[in-house]
LUMGUVO-757941 format. One record per residue (C-alpha): residue number from 1; residue in one letter; x, y, z. Coordinates in steps of 0.001 Angstrom, whole numbers, plus 524288, in hexadecimal, padded with zeros to 5 digits. Example, Ala and Ser with C-alpha at 12.3 -4.5 7.8 and 13.67 -1.06 7.14 Angstrom:
[1; 'A'; [8300C; 7EE6C; 81E78]]
[2; 'S'; [83566; 7FBDC; 81BE4]]
end
This chain:
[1; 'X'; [80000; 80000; 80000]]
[2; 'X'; [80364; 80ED9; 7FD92]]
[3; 'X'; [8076C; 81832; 806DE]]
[4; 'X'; [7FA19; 81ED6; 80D99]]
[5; 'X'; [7F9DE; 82CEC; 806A7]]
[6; 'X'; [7FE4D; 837EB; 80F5F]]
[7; 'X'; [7F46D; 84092; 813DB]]
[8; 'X'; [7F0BB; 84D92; 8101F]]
[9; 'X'; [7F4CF; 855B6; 81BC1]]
[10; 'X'; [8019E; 84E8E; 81DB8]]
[11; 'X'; [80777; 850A7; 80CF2]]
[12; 'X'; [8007E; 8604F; 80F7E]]
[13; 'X'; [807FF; 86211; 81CF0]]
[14; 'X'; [8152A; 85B25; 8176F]]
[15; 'X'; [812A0; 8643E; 808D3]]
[16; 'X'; [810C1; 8705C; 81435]]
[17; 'X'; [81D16; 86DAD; 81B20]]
[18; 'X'; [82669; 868D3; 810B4]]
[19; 'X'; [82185; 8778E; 80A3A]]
[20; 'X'; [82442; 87E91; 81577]]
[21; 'X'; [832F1; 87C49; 81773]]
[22; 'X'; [8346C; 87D13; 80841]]
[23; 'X'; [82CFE; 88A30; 80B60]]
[24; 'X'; [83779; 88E9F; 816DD]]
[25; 'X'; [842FE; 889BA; 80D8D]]
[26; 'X'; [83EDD; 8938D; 8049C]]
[27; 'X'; [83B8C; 89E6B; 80EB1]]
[28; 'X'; [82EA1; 8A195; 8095D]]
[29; 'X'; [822C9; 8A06D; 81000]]
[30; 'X'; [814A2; 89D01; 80E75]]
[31; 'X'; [8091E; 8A350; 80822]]
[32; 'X'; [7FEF5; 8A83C; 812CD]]
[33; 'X'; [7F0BE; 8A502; 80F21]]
[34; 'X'; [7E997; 8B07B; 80C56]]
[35; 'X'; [7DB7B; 8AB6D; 80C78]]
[36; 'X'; [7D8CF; 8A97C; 7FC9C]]
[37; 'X'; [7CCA1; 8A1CD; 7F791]]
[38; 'X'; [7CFDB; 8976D; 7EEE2]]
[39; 'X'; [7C7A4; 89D16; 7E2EB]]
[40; 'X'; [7BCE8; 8925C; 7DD36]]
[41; 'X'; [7AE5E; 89548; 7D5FB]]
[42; 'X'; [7A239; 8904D; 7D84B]]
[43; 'X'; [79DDA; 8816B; 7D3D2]]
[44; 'X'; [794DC; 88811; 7CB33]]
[45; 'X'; [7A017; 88BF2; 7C211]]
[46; 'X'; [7A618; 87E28; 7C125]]
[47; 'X'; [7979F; 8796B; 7BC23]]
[48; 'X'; [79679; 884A5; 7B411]]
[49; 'X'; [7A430; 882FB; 7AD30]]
[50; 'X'; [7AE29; 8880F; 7A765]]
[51; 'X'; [7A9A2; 88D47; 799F9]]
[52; 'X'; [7A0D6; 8958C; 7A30C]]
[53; 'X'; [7AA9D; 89973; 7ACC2]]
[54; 'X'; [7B343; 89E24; 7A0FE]]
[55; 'X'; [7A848; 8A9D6; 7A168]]
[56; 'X'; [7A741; 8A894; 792AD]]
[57; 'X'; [79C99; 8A4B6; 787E1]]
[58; 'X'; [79CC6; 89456; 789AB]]
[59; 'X'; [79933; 8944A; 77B4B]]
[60; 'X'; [7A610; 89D27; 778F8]]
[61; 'X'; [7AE14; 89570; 7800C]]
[62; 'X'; [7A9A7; 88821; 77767]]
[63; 'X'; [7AE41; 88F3D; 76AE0]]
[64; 'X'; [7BC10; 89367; 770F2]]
[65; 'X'; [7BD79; 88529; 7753F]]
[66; 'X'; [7B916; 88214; 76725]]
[67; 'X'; [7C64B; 88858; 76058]]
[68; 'X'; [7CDCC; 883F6; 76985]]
[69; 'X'; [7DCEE; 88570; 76AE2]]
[70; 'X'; [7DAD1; 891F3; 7611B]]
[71; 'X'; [7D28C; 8970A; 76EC7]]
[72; 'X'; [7D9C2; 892E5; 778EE]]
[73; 'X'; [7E68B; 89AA4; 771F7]]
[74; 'X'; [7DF10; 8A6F0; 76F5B]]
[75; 'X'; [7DC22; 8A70D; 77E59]]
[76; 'X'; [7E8C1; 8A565; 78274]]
[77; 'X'; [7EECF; 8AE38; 77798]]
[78; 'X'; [7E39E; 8B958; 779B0]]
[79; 'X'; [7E4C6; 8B740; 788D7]]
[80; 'X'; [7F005; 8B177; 78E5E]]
[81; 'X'; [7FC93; 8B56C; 79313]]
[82; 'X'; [808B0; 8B4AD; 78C64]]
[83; 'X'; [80ADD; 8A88C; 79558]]
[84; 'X'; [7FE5D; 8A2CF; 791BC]]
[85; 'X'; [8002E; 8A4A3; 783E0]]
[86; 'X'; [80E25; 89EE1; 784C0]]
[87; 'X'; [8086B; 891BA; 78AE2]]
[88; 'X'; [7FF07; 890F1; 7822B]]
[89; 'X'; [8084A; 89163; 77621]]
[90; 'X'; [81184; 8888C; 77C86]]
[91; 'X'; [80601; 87DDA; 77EA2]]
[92; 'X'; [8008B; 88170; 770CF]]
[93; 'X'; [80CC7; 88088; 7698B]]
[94; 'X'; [81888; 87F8D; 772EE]]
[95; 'X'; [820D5; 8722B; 7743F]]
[96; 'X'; [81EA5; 86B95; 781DC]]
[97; 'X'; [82BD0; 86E46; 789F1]]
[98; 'X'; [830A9; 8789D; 7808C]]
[99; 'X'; [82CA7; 8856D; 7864F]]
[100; 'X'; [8369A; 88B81; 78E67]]
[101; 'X'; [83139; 894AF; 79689]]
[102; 'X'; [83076; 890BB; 7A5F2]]
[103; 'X'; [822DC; 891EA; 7AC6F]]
[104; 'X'; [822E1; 899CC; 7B8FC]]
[105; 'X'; [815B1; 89503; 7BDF3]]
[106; 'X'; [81B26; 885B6; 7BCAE]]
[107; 'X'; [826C2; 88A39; 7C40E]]
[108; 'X'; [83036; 88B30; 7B842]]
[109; 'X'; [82C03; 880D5; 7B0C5]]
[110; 'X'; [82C23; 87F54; 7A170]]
[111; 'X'; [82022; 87968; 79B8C]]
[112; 'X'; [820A3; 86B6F; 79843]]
[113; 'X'; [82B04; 868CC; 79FA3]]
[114; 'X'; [82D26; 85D05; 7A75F]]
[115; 'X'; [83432; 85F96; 7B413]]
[116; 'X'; [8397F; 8557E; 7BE2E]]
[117; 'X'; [8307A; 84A1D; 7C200]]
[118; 'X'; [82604; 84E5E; 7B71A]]
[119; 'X'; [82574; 84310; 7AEA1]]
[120; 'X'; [8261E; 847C3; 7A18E]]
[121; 'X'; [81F20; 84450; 79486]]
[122; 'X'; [81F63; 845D7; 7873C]]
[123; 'X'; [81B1A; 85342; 784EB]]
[124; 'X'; [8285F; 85A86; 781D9]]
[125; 'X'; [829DC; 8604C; 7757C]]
[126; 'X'; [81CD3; 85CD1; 772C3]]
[127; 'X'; [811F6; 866CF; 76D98]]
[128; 'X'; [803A3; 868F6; 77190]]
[129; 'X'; [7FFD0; 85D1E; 76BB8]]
[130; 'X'; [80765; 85366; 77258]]
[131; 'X'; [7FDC4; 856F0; 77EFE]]
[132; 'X'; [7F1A3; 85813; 77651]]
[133; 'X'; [7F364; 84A3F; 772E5]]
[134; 'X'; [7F9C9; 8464D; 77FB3]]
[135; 'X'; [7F0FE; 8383B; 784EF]]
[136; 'X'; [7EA7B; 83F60; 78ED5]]
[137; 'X'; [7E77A; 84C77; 78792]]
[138; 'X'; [7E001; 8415B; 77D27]]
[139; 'X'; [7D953; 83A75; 787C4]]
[140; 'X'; [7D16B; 846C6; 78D5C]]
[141; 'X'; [7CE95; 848AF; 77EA0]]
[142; 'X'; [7D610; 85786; 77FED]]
[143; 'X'; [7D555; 8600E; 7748D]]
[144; 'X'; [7E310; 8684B; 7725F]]
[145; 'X'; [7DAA1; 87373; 777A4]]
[146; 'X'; [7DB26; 86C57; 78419]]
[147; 'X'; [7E74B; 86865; 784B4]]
[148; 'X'; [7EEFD; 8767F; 78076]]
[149; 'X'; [7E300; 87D75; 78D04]]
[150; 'X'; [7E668; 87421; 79682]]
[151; 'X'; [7F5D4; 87328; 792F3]]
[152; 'X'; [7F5E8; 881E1; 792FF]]
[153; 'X'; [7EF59; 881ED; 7A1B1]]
[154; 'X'; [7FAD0; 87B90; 7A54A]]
[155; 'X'; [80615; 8862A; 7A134]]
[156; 'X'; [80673; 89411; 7A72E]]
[157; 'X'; [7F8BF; 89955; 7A051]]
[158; 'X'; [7F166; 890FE; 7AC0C]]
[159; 'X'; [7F1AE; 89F5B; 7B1C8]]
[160; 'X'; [7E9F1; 8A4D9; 7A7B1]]
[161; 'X'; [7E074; 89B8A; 7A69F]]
[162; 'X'; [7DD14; 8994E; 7B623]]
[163; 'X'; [7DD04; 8A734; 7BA5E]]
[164; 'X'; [7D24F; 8AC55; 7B21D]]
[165; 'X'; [7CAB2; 8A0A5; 7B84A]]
[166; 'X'; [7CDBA; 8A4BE; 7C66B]]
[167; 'X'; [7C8CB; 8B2BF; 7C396]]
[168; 'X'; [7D7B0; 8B733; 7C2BD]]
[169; 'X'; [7DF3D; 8BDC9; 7B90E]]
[170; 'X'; [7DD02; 8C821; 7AEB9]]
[171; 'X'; [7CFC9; 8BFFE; 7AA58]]
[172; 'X'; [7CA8C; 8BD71; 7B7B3]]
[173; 'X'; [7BD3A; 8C377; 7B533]]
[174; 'X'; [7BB03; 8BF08; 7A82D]]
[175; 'X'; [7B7E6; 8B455; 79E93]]
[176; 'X'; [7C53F; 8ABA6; 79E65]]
[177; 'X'; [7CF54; 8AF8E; 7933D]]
[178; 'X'; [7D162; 8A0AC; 78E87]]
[179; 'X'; [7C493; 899B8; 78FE1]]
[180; 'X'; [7C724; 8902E; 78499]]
[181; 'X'; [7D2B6; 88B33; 78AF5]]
[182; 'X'; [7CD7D; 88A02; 79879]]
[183; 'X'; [7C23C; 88225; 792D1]]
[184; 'X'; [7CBD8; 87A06; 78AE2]]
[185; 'X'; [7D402; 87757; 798DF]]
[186; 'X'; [7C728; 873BF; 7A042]]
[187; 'X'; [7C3BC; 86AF9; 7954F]]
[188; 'X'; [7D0AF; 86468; 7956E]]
[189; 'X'; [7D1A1; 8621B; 7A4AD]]
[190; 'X'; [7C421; 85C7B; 7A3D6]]
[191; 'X'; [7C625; 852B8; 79919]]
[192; 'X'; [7D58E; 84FA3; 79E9B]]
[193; 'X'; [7CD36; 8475F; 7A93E]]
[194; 'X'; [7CB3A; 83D94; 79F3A]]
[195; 'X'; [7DA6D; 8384A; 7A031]]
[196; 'X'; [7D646; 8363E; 7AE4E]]
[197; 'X'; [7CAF4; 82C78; 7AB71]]
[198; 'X'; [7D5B6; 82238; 7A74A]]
[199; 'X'; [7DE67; 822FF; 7B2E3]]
[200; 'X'; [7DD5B; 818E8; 7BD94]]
[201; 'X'; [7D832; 8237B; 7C87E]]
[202; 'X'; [7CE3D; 828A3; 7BF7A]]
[203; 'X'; [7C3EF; 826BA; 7C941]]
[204; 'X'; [7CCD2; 826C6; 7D672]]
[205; 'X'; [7CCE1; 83034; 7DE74]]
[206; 'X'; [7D71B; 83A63; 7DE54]]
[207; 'X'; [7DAA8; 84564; 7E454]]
[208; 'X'; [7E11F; 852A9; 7DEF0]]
[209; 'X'; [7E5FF; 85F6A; 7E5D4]]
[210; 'X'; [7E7AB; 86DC8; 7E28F]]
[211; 'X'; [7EF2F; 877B5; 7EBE1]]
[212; 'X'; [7EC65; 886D5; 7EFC5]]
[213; 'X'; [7F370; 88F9F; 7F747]]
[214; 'X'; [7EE95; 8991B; 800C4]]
[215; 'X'; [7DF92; 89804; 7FCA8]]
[216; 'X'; [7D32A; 895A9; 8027B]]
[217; 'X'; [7C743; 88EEC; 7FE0F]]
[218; 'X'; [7BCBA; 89791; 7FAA1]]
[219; 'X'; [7B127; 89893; 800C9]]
[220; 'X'; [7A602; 88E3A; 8001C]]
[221; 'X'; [7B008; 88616; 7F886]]
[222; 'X'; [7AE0E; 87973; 802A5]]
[223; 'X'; [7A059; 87B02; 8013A]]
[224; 'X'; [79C9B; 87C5D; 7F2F8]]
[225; 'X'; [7AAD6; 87B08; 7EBDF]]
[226; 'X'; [7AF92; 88376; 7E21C]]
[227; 'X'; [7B516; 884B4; 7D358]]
[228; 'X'; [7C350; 884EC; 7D051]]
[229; 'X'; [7C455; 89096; 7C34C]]
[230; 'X'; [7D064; 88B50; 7BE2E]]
[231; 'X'; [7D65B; 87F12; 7BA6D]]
[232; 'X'; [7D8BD; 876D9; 7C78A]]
[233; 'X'; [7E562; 87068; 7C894]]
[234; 'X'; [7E6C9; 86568; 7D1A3]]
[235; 'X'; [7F14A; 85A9D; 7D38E]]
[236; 'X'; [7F04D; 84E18; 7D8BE]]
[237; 'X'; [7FC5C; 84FF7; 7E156]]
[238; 'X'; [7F9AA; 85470; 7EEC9]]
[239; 'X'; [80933; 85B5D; 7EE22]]
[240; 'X'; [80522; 8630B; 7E1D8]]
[241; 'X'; [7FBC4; 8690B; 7E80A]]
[242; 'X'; [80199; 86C42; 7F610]]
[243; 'X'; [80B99; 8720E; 7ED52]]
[244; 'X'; [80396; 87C61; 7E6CB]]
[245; 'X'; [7FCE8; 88179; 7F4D7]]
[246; 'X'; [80B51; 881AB; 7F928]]
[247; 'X'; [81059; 88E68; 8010E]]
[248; 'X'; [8029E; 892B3; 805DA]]
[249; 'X'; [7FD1B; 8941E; 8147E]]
[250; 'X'; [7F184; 88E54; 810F8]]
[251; 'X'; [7EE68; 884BE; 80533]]
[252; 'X'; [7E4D4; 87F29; 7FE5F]]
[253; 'X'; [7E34D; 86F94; 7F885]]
[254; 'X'; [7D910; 86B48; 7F127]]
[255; 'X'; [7D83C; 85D2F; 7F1F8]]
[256; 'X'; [7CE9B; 8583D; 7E3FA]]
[257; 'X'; [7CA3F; 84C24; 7E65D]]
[258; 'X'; [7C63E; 8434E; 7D9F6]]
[259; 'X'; [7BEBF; 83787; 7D6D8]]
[260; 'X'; [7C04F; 835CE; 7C7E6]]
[261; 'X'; [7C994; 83AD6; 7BC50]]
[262; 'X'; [7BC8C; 844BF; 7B7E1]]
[263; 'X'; [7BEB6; 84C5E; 7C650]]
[264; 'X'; [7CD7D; 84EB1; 7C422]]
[265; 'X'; [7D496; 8584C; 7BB7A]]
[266; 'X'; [7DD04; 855E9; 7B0BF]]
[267; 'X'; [7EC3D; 85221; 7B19A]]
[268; 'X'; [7F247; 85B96; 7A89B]]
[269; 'X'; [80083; 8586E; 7A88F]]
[270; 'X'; [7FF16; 8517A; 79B47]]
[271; 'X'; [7FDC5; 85F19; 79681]]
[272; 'X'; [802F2; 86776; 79FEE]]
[273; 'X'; [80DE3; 870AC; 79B89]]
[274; 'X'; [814E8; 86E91; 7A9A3]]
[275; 'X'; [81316; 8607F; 7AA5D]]
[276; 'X'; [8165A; 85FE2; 7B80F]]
[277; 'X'; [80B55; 86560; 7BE28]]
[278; 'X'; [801FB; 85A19; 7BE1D]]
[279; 'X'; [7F504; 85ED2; 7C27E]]
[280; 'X'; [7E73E; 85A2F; 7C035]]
[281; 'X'; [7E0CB; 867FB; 7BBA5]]
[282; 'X'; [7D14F; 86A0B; 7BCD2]]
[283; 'X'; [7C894; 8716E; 7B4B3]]
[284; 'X'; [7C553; 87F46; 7B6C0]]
[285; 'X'; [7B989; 87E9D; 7BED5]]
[286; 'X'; [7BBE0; 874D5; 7C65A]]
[287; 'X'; [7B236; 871D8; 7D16E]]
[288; 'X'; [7B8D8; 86F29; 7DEA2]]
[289; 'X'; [7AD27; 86918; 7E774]]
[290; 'X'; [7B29C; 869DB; 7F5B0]]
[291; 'X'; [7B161; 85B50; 7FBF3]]
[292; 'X'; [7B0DD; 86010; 80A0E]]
[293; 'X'; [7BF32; 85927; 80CE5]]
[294; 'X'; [7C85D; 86312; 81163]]
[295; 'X'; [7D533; 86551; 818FD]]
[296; 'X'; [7DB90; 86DFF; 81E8F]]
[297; 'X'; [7E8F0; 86AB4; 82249]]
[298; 'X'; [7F36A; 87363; 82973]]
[299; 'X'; [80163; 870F4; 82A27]]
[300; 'X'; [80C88; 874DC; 83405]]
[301; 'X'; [81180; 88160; 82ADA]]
[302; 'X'; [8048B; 8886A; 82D16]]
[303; 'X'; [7FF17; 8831B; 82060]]
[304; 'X'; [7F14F; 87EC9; 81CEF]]
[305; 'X'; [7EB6E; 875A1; 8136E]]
[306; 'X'; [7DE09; 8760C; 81116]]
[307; 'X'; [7DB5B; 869E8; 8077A]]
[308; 'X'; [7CD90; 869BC; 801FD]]
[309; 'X'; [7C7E1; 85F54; 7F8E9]]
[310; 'X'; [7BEE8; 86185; 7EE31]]
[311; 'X'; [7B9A3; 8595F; 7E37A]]
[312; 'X'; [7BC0C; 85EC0; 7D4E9]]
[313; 'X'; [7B067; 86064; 7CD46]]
[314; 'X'; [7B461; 86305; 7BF05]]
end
């Protein structure tokens, strides 16, 4: 028989004080919580959808998705920033591995890279086509469309497209600036849930974690739930997740517990263009339906946990 898995509090109070005296080595300190509200909608907006949520004509919307790549490059041309525009040429047209430039929000990384203990694949020197017809990208019956939205979530223009969705950014109060290609990525992570059917834990249950730092849940979310905007990225690793809620007095861990490959989100490091991130990323809209299970768990350095399960409704 296995080893018995370790419990919660005991890997978040060991991830606590192993970040602590890294913490001191460094002589910096940590964040103080200054009472923000995790920001979620209403469940209404998850039934209602994302076409509506986009705040423009559905029947528009249907016609952009219609001509396709052509819309989702005017978008990003018209729209985007120079960064934007630059990963969406390089997943358009570029060579996988061949673009130079180093990536400040992956911490210096160049895309399509494979670092130490990634395993690697075939993908270098390849073009947009080697991940359009990739085994999985033909299972979830993808169109390129999908394929170049979702790959493009995964370089620096993620910015871009989650902001206006949280209300931030210079199109906070109006309709998105690159519908088409949202609706292309929501499409995408929906239908990626197929490649999970044929895996041996299709209908296990599994567990997967995302990590916040210094917020609070807003209020009524344990009673009626709420609506993540954006794109929700998760990981099955417990670590993953401590690590992004790192150097905060207070943190947040949602803890998504699954049933069945059509309540999970879809493993994008096929496509990704920084391969080692694996994450399993929701759809925007996500419903997060509280179960009532929660913890809150304090460690020796003054630092609290408050773990909260919810089941994802996509």
């Amino acid at each position: 028989p296995g080893k018995p898995p370790v419990p919660l509090a005991t890997l978040v109070r060991n991830f606590a004080t192993t970040e602590r005296e890294a913490i001191l080595a460094r002589n910096e300190t940590i964040t103080k919580y200054t009472d923000a509200k995790l920001t979620t909608g209403r469940p209404k907006e998850a039934a209602l959808g994302i076409n509506k949520f986009l705040g423009l004509d559905e029947r528009l919307l249907w016609v952009g998705m219609g001509r396709g790549l052509a819309a989702i490059e005017e978008e990003i041309r018209s729209c985007g920033s120079q960064d934007d525009i630059e990963c969406l040429e390089y997943v358009l047209y570029g060579t996988a591995g061949l673009h130079p430039r180093e990536w400040e929000h992956s911490g210096g990384k160049k895309m399509d890279q494979f670092y130490e203990g990634v395993q690697t694949d075939e993908r270098l020197g390849k073009t947009i086509d080697y991940f359009v017809q990739h085994e999985q990208a033909r299972e979830a019956a993808l169109l390129i469309e999908h394929v170049v939205a979702l790959r493009l979530y995964t370089t620096a223009a993620y910015k871009s497209i989650n902001d206006p969705l949280r209300g931030r950014g210079n199109y906070a109060n109006g309709p998105h600036p690159f519908p088409v290609t949202i609706c292309y990525i929501t499409d995408g992570i929906k239908k990626l849930r197929a490649v999970g059917a044929s895996l041996p834990d299709a209908n296990t249950k599994r567990d997967f974690w995302r990590g916040m730092r210094n917020v609070a849940l807003p209020e009524g979310f344990r009673e009626t739930g709420g609506t993540e905007y954006a794109p929700l990225s998760t990981s099955s690793n417990i670590q993953v997740a401590l690590n992004y809620s790192d150097g905060a007095e207070a943190r947040l861990l949602f803890k998504l517990t699954t049933s069945s490959f059509l309540e999970r989100g879809a493993d994008l490091q096929f496509l990704s263009a920084f391969p080692g991130e694996v994450e399993f990323l929701y759809p925007p809209l996500t419903f997060l339906d509280p179960t009532g299970c929660e913890e809150v768990i304090e460690t020796d350095c003054g630092i609290k946990y408050t773990v909260v399960e919810v089941q994802p409704r996509i």
